[in-house]
C-alpha positions as CSV (number, residue, x, y, z in Angstrom):
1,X,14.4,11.9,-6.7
2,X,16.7,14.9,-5.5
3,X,13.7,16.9,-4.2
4,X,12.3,14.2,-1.9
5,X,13.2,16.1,1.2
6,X,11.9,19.3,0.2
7,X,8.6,17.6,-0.5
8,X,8.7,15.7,2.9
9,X,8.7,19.2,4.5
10,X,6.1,20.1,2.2
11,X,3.9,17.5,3.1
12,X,4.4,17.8,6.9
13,X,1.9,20.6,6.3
14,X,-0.6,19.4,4.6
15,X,-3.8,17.7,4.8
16,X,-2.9,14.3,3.2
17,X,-5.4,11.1,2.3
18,X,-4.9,7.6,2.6
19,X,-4.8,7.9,-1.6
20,X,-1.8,10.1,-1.2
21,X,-0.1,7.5,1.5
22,X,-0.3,4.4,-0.7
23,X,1.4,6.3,-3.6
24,X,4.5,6.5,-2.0
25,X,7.5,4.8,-3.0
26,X,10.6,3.5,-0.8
27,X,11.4,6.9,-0.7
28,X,8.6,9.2,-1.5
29,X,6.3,7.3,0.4
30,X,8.3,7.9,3.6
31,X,7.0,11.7,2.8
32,X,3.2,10.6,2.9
33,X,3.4,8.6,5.5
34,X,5.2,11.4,7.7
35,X,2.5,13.6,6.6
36,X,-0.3,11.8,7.6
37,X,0.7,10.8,11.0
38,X,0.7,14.3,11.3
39,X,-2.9,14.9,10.0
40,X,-4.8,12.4,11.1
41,X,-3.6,10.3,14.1
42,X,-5.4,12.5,16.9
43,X,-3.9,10.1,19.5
44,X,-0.5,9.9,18.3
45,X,2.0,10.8,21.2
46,X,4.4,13.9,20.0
47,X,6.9,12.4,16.9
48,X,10.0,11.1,19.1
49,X,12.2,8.0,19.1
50,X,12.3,8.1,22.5
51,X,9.2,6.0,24.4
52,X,7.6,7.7,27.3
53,X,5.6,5.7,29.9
54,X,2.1,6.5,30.9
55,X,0.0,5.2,34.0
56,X,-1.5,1.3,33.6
57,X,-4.7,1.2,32.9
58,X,-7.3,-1.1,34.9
59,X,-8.2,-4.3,34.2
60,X,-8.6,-8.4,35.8
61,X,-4.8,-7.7,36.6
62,X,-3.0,-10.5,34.4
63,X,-0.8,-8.1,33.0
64,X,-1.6,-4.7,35.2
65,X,1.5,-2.7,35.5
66,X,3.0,-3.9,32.1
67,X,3.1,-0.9,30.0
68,X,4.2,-1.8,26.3
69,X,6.1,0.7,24.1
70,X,4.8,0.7,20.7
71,X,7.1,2.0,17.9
72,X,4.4,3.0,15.6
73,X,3.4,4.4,12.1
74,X,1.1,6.9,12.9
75,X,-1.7,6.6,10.4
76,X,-2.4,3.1,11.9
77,X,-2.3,4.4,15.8
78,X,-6.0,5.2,16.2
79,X,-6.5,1.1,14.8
80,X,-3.9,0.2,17.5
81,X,-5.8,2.5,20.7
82,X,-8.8,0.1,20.0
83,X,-6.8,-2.8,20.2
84,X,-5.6,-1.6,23.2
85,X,-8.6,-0.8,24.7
86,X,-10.0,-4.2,24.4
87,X,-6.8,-5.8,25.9
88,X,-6.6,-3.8,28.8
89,X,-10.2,-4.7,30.0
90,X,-9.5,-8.2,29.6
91,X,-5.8,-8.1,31.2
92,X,-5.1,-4.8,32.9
93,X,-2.3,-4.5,30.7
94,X,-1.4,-0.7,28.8
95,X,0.4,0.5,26.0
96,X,2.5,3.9,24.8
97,X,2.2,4.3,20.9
98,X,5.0,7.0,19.8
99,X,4.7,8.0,16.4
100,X,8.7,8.1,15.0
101,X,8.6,10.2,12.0
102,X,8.4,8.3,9.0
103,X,11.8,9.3,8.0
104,X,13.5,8.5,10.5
105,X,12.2,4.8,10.9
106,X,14.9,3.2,9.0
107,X,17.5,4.5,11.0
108,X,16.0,3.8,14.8
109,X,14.7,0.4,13.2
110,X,18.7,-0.3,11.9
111,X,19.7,0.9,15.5
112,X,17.9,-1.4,17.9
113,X,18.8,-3.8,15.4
114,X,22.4,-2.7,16.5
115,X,22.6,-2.6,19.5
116,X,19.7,-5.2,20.3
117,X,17.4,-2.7,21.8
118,X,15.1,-3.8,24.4
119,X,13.2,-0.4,24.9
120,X,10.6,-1.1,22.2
121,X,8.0,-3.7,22.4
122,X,5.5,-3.7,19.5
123,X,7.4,-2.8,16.1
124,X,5.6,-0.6,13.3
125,X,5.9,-2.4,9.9
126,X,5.3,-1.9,6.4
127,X,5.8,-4.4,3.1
128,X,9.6,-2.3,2.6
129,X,10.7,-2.6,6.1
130,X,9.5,-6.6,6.7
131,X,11.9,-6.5,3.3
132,X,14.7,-4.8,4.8
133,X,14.4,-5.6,8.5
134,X,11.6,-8.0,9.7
135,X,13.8,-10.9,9.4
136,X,16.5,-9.2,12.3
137,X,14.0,-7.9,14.2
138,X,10.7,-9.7,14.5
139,X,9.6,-13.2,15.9
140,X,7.4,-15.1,13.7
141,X,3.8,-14.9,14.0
142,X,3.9,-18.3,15.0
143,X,5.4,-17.8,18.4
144,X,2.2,-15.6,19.3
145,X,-0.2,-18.1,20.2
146,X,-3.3,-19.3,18.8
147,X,-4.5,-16.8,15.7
148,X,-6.1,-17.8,12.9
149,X,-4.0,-16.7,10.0
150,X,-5.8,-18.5,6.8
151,X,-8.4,-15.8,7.6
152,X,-6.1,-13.2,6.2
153,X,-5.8,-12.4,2.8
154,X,-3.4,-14.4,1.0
155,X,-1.3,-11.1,-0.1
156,X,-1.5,-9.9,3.4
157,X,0.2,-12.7,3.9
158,X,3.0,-12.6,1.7
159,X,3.5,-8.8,2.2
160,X,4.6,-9.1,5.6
161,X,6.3,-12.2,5.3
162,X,10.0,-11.5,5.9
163,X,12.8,-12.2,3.4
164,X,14.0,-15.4,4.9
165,X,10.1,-16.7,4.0
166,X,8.5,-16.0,7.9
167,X,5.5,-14.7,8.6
168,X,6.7,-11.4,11.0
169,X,3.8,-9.2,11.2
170,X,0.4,-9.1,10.3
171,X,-1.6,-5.5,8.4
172,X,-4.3,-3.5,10.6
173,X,-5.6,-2.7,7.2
174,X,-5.3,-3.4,3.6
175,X,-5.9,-0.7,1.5
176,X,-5.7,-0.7,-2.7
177,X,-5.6,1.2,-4.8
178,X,-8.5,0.9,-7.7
179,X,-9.8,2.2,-10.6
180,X,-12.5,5.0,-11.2
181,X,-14.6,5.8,-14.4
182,X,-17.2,8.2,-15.8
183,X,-20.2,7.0,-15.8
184,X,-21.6,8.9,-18.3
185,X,-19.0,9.1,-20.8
186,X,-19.1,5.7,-20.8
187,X,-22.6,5.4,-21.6
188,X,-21.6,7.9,-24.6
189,X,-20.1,4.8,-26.2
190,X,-22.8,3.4,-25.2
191,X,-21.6,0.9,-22.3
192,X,-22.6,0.5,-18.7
193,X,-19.6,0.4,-17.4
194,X,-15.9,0.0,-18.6
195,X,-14.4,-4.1,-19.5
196,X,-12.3,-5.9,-17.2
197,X,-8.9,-6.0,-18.8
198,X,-6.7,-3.2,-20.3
199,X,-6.7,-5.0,-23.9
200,X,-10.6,-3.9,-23.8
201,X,-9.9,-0.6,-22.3
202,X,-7.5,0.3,-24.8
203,X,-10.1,-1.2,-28.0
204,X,-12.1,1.7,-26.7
205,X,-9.4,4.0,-27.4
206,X,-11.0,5.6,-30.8
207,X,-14.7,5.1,-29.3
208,X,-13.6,7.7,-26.7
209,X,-11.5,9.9,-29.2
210,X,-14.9,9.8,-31.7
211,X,-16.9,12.0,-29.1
212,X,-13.8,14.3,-27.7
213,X,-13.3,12.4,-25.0
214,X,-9.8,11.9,-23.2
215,X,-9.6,8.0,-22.1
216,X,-7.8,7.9,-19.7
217,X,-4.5,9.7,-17.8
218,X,-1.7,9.0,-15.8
219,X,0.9,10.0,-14.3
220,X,3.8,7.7,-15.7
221,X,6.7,10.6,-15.7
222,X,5.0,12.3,-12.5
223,X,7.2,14.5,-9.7
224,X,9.5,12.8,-7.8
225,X,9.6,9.5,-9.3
226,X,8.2,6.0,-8.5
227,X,4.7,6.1,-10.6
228,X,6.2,4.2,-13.3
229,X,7.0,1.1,-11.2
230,X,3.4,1.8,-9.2
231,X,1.3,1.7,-12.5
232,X,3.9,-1.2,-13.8
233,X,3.0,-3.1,-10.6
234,X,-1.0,-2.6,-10.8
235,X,-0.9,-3.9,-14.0
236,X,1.9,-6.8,-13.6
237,X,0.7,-8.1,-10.5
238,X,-2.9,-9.3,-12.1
239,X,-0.8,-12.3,-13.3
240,X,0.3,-14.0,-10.4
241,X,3.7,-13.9,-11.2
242,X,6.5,-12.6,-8.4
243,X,8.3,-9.8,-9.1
244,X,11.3,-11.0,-6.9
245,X,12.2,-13.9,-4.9
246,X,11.3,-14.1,-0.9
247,X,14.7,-12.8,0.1
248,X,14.8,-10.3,-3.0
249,X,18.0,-11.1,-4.1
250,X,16.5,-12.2,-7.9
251,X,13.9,-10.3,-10.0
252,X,11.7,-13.0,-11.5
253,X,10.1,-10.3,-14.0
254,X,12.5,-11.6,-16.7
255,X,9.7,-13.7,-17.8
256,X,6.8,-13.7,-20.4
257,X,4.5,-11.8,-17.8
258,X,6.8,-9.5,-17.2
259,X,7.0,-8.9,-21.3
260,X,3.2,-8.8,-21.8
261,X,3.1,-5.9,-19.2
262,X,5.1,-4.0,-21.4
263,X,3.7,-5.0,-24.6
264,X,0.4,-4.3,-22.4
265,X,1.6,-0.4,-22.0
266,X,3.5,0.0,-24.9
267,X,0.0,-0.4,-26.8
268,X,-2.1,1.8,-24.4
269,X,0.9,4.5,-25.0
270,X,0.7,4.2,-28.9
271,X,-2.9,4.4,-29.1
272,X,-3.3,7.6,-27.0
273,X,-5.2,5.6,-24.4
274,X,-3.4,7.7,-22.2
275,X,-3.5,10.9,-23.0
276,X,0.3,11.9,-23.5
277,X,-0.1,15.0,-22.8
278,X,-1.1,14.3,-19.3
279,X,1.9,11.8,-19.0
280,X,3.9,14.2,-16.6
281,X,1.3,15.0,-14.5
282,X,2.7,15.8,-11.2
283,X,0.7,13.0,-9.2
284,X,-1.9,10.8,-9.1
285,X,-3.7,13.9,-6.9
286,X,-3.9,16.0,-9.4
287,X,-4.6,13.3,-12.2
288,X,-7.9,13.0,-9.9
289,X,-8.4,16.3,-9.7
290,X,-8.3,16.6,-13.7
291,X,-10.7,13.4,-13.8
292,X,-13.4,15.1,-11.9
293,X,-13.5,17.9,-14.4
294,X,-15.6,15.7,-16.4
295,X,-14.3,14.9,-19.7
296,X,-11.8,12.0,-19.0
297,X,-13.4,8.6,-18.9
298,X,-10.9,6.1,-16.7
299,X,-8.2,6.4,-14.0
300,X,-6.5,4.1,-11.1
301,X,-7.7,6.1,-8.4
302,X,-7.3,5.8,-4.3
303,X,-10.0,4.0,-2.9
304,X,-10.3,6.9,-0.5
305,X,-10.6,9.7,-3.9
306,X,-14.3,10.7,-3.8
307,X,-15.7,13.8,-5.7
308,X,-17.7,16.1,-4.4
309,X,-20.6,18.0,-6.2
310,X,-22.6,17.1,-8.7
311,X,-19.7,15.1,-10.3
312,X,-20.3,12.4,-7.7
313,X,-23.2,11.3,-9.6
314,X,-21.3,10.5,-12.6
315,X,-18.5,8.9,-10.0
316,X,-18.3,4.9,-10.7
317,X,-15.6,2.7,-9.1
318,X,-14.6,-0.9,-9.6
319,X,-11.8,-3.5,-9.2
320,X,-8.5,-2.5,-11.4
321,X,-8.8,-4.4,-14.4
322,X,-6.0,-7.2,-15.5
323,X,-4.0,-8.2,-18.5
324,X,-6.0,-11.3,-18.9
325,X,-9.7,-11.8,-18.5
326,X,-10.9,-12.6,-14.5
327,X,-7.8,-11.5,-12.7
328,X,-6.9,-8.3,-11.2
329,X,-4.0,-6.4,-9.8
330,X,-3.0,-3.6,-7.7
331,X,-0.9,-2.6,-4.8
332,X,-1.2,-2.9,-1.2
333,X,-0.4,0.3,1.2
334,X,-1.2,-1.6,4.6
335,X,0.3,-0.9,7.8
336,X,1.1,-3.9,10.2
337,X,2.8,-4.7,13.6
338,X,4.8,-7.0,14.9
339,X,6.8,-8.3,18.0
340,X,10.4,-7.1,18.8
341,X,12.5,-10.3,19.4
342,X,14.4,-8.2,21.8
343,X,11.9,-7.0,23.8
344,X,11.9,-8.1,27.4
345,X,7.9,-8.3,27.7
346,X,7.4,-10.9,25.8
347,X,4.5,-12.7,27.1
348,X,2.4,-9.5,27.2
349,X,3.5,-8.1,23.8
350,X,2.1,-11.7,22.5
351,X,-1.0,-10.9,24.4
352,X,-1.7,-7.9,23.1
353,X,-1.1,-8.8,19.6
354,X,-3.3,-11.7,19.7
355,X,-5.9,-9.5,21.0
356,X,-5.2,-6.2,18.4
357,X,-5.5,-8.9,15.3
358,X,-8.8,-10.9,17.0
359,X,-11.4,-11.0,14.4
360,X,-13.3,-9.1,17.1
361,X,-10.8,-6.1,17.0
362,X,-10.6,-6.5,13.4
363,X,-14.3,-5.7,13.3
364,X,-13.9,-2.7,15.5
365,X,-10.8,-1.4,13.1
366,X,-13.2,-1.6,10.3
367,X,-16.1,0.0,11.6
368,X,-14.5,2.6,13.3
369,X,-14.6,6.9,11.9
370,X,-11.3,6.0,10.3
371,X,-12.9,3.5,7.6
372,X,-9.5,0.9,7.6
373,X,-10.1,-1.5,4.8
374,X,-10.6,-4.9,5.9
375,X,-7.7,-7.5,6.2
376,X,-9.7,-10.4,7.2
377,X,-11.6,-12.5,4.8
378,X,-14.2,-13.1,7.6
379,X,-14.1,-9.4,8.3
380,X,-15.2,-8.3,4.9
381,X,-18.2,-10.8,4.7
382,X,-19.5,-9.8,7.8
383,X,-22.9,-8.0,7.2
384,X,-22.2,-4.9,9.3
385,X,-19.3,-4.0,6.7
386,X,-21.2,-4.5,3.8
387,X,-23.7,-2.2,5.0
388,X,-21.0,0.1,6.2
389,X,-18.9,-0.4,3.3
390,X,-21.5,-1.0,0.4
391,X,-19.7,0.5,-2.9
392,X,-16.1,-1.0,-1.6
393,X,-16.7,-4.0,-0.5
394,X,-17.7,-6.1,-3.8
395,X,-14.2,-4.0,-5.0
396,X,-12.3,-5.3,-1.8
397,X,-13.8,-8.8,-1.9
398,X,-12.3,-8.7,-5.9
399,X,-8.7,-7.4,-5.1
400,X,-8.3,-9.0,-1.8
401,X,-8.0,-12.4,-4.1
402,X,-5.5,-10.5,-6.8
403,X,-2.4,-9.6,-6.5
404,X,-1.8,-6.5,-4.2
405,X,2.2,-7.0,-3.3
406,X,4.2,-3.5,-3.6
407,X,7.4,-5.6,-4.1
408,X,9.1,-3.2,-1.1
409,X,12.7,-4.4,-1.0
410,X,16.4,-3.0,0.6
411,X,17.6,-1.5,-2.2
412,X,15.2,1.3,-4.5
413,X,14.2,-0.6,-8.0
414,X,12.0,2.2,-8.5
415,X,14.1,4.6,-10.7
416,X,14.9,2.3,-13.2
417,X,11.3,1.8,-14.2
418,X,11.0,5.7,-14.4
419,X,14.2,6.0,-16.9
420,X,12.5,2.7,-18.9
421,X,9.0,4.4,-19.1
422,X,10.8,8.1,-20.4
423,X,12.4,6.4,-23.0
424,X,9.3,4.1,-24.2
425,X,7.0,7.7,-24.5
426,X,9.9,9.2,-26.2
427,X,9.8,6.0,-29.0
428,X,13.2,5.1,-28.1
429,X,12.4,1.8,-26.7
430,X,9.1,-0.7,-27.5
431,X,7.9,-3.3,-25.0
432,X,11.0,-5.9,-25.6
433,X,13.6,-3.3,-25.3
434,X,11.8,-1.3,-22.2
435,X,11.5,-5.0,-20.9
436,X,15.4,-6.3,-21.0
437,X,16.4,-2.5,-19.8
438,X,14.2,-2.7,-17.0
439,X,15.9,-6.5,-16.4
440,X,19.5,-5.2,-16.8
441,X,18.9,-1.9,-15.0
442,X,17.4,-3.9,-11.7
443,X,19.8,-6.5,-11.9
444,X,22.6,-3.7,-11.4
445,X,20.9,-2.5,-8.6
446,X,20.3,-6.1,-6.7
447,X,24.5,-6.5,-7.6
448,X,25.5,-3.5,-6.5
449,X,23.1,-4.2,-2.6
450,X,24.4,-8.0,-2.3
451,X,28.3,-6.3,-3.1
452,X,28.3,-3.4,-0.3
């Protein structure tokens, strides 16, 4: 992961998509996410972790001349300006979003934290920093007032509960990641549309080999690090088990689940499901790139990666499949906010809070140019997003109810998944080996963040 800053910098001029957001990692997703405030947050104020102040707004007056300061993400800001506009017509109340660059969150975040910080009122928060931070920094959900939180997805949930087992924060959306297929190649061996669990996408394996067809491809060795624990987690998290405990300090993959996810892989590898010679592919962008060339039949794809062309007509999507029949798993790349416990406007940070996470606003968020996924149970099943929405939304309604967590934590488990995944395409390790490396090489890395 040595070149992570030279991609940051890379990415900071770039066009990047939601698809290329959610694949970051602990560290390489800091990259995406700096790139894509940058690209698509029209509103954002200019990347500073300093907040400016900007005239109130008008409204009844219950909160004119409050004027919050919002420490935000960036990609989520255009989300939080309809929030906002909705609570200053109702209390006069206004609100400065300042996009900090993704980078540098963890150290502002670590320094009001510090030095108890009052300047910043609404807090920016992701499933890595509720991990690292929410519990120093946040007040519980609870203390907001009345919100209906059963509405929420119960992985929304969990993601942005904070490691002493609070909810902290609540996502403005909920993006997954899913799974795309060829249409037509699949009806080469002559089916519809692909099964609903890996065992059945690998039994295809030689169907798919028979006609010249490349099954599937992924980028388990890709640039950078951090797609072999992404594709680990997709496929781990479809059954139900935790990777780690609330406050992170055990792994809890040391089980039989974690064992048939690498027995799981181990078999796809053998059989060629996935193509090994596309096993170092740089990224998942370009694996979607090679996909809609038109002779490769599956692939976990963004929910946002849409072909263009004639290609689109062969383009099927669906729920990621699982390791046992019914269930499915992916991972979450949802932004959130929260409250800062230090800030000294309180009452209207509540206010505003309760008002940006309505099911009303929620509505909005979904609906608006921007397309945020849904967080809100209510909010999916409402008929203007299924008509908005139509392909996603049976996909959404599916995954909402799997498992989605990203596992973020305070230390980076990532690597070790990358060294365990080399050495299982290399032959040196099968699934049981790969399995008590990956257990040994995480539990060194838990040791050596509870020692310093």
């Amino acid at each position: 992961m040595a070149d992570l800053k030279k991609g940051a910098e890379a990415l900071t001029h770039a066009q990047v998509s939601r698809r290329q957001v959610l694949a970051g990692g602990l560290a390489a997703g800091a990259a995406a996410f700096a790139a894509a405030a940058g690209a698509r947050s029209v509103k954002a104020q200019d990347a500073s972790p300093t907040p400016q102040p900007t005239p109130a707004l008008e409204g009844d007056g219950s909160f004119a001349g409050v004027n919050l300061q919002g420490f935000s993400g960036g990609y989520s800001m255009n989300a939080e300006h309809i929030g906002l506009a909705v609570w200053n017509a109702q209390t006069g109340g206004n609100a400065t979003f300042t996009n900090v660059p993704f980078t540098e969150k963890p150290a502002v975040l670590a320094a009001m934290i510090a030095t108890a910080d009052s300047n910043w009122d609404t807090i920016y928060t992701s499933d890595n920093f509720m991990a690292r931070f929410g519990a120093r920094i946040l007040t519980p959900v609870a203390e907001w007032g009345e919100l209906d939180t059963e509405d929420y997805y119960p992985s929304a949930l969990s993601t942005f509960t904070a490691s002493d087992g609070v909810l902290r924060g609540l996502p403005i959306h909920y993006s997954g990641f899913l799974s795309a297929y060829n249409r037509e190649l699949f009806e080469k061996i002559g089916l519809s549309e692909p099964p609903k669990t890996w065992d059945e996408l690998i039994d295809l394996t030689p169907k798919f080999k028979e006609q010249g067809i490349i099954p599937s491809v992924q980028p388990w060795l890709g640039e950078g690090g951090i797609f072999a624990a992404f594709y680990f987690m997709q496929m781990y998290n479809s059954l139900g088990k935790p990777m780690f405990s609330d406050d992170r300090t055990q792994l809890m993959f040391d089980g039989e689940e974690g064992l048939r996810t690498f027995q799981t892989i181990e078999r796809g590898l053998k059989e060629g499901f996935w193509d090994p010679d596309y096993n170092n592919t740089k990224n998942e962008h370009d694996t979607f790139v090679l996909f809609t060339q038109g002779n490769i039949a599956f692939i976990i794809a963004g929910e946002d990666s849409v072909p263009e062309g004639d290609f689109i007509e062969k383009f099927g999507r669906m729920a990621n499949p699982g390791i046992v029949d019914g269930s499915t798993g992916t991972v979450n790349g949802s932004d959130g906010l929260g409250l800062s416990r230090f800030s000294l406007n309180q009452d209207a940070g509540k206010s505003y809070l309760l008002t940006q996470f309505s099911r009303d606003v929620c509505l909005q968020v979904a609906l608006s140019p921007d397309r945020y996924p849904p967080t809100r149970t209510s909010v999916l099943e409402d008929p203007a997003i299924q008509e908005y929405d139509a392909d996603l939304t049976p996909i959404w309604a599916v995954q909402s109810q799997g498992g989605m967590n990203r596992w973020g934590a305070p230390y980076d488990w990532n690597p070790v998944f990358d060294e365990v995944l080399a050495k299982m395409i290399s032959g040196e390790y099968d699934a049981a080996a790969a399995h008590q490396a990956a257990i040994d090489g995480v539990q060194a890395v838990i040791q050596e963040w509870l020692l310093a």
